[in-house]
C-alpha positions in Angstrom: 9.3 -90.4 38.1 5.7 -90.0 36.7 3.3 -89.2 39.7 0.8 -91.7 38.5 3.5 -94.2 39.4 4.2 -92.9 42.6 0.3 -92.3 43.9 0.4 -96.4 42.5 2.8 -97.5 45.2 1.3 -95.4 47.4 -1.9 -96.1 47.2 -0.6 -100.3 47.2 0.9 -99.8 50.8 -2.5 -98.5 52.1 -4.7 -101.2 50.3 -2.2 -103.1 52.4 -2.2 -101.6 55.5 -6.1 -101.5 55.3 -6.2 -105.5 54.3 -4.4 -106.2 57.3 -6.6 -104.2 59.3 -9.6 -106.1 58.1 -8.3 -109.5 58.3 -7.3 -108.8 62.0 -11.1 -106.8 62.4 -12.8 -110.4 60.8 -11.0 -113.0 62.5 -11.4 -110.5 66.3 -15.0 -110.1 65.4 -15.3 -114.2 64.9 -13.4 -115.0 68.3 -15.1 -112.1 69.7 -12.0 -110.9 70.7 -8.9 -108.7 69.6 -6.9 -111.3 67.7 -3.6 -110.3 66.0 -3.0 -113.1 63.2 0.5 -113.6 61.9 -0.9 -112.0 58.4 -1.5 -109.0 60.2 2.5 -108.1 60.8 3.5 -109.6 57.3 1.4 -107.1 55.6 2.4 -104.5 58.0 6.0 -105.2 56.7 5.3 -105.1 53.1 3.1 -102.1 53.2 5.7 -100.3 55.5 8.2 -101.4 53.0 6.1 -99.4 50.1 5.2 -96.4 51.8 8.8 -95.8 53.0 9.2 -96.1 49.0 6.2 -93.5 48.5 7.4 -90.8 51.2 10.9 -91.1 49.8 9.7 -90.4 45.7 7.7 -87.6 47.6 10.0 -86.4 49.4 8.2 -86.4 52.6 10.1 -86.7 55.5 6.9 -87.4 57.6 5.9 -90.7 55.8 9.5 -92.0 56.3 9.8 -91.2 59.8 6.9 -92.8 60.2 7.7 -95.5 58.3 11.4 -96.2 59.7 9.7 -96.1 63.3 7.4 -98.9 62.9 9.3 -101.0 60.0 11.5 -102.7 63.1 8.6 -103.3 65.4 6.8 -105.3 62.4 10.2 -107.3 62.5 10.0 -107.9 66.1 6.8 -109.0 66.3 7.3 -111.3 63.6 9.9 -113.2 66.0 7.8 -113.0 68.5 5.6 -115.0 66.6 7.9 -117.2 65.3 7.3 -116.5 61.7 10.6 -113.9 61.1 13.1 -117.0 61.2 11.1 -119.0 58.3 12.1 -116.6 56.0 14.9 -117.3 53.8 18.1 -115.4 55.5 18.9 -113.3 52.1 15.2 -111.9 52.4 15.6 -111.0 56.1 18.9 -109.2 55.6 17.8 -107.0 53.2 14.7 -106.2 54.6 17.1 -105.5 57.7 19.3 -102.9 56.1 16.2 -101.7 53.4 15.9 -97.8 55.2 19.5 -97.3 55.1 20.3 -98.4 52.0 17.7 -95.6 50.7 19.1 -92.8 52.6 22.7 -93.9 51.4 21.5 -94.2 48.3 20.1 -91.2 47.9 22.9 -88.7 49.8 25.7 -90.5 48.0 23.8 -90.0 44.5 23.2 -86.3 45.2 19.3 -86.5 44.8 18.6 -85.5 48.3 19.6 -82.5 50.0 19.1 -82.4 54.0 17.4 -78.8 54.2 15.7 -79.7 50.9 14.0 -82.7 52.9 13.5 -81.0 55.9 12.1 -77.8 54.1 10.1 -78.8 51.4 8.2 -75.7 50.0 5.1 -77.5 49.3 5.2 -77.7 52.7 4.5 -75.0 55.0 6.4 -74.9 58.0 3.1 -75.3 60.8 2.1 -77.9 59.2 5.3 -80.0 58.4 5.5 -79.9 62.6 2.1 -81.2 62.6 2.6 -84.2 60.0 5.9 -84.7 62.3 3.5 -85.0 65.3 0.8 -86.9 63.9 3.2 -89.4 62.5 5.0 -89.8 66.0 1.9 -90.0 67.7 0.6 -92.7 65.4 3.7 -94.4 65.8 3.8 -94.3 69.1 1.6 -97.2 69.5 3.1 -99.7 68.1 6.6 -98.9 70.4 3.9 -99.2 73.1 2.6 -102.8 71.7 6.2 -103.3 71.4 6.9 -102.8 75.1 3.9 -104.6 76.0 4.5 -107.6 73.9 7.9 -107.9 75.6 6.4 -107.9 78.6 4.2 -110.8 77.9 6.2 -112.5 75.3 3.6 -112.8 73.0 2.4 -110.1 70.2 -1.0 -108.4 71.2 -2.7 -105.1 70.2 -3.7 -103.8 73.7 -6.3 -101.5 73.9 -3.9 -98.5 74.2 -2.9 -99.5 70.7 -6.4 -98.4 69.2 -6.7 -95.6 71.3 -3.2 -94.1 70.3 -4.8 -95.2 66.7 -7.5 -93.0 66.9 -5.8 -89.8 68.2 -3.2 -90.6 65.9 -5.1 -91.4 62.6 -7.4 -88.1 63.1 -4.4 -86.2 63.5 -2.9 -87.7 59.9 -6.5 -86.9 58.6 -6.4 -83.5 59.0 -2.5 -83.6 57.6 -3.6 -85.2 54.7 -6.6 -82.6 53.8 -3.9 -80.2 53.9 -1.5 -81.5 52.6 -4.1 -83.1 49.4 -2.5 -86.1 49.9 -5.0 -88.8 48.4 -3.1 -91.8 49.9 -3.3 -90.4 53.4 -6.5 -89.7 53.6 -7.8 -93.0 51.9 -6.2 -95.4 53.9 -6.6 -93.5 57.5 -10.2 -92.5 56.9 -11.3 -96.5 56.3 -8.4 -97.8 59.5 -10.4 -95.0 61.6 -13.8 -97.2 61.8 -11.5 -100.1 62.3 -9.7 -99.0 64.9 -13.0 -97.5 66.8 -14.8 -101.0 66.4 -11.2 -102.8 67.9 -12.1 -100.5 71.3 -15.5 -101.3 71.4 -14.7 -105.1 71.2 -12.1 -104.9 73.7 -14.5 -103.0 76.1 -17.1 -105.6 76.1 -13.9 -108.5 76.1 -13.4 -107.2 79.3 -17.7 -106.1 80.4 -17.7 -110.4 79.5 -14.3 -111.3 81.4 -15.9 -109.3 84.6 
């Protein structure tokens, strides 16, 4: 596939992922309060869904991991919002078994090769392990919103979520100058001022609450 076409999709799932953040930045700064709209997680789906696409044309193991991480969270919190179950049934299935399908897909068609994936020689070893931490890391958040939405019932960005965000993002930063991936370093370099901003709001949430 023509790389123009694959920097395309890529560079869609991080126009999305930023929209989302900007939305969700807008409507907190107008409650003057961290606020996670239902728009917010449907976006997070769909650009999920495309960058899972994007990692898997490049052949980046990182992205998907990533990806596949946080693709079920966006699901959950969905439900927890109540907006999962208006979708129609075919749509939710197949979003359900999407990832799978892809790496079935592709082993069972002969265009992947484990130690290919896992070795790519565009990417050095050092810093394969640190898009593998960066991406955990970054992930990471969202399986801790996950456990605390649980605990409340409700879907909420805690302020450990932007924190982790921050680490995370400046970690993928310097992943993506090394690894000149133009996608990576777009669409974390804008969410980094967002997710800065969401701390300082929820710092003087709670300098107001006190």
């Amino acid at each position: 596939m023509k790389d123009w076409i694959i920097y395309s999709i890529g560079f869609l799932a991080q126009i999305l992922f930023s929209g989302r953040l900007f939305i969700q930045w807008i409507v907190s700064e107008k409650n003057k309060k961290v606020v996670t709209p239902t728009i917010f997680w449907k976006l997070s789906l769909l650009a999920s869904f495309l960058l899972f696409v994007y990692g898997y044309l490049r052949e980046d193991f990182a992205i998907m991991l990533g990806q596949t991480l946080t693709y079920f969270i966006y699901i959950r919190n969905l439900q927890l919002q109540g907006e999962w179950q208006k979708s129609p049934k075919w749509l939710r299935s197949f979003l359900l078994i999407f990832p799978a399908l892809i790496v079935v897909y592709a082993f069972n068609n002969g265009e992947y090769d484990l130690n290919k994936l896992l070795k790519n020689e565009n990417i050095p070893t050092w810093l394969f392990i640190l898009g593998i931490v960066s991406q955990v890391l970054f992930t990471f958040r969202f399986i801790y919103q996950w456990i605390y939405s649980e605990k409340t019932k409700t879907s909420q960005l805690p302020i450990g979520f932007w924190r982790l965000s921050v680490l995370g993002a400046s970690l993928i930063l310097a992943y993506a100058i090394f690894r000149e991936d133009p996608v990576l370093l777009v669409g974390h370099g804008a969410g980094l001022i967002i997710y800065m901003r969401n701390i300082f709001i929820w710092k003087k949430q709670g300098d107001e609450a006190n």
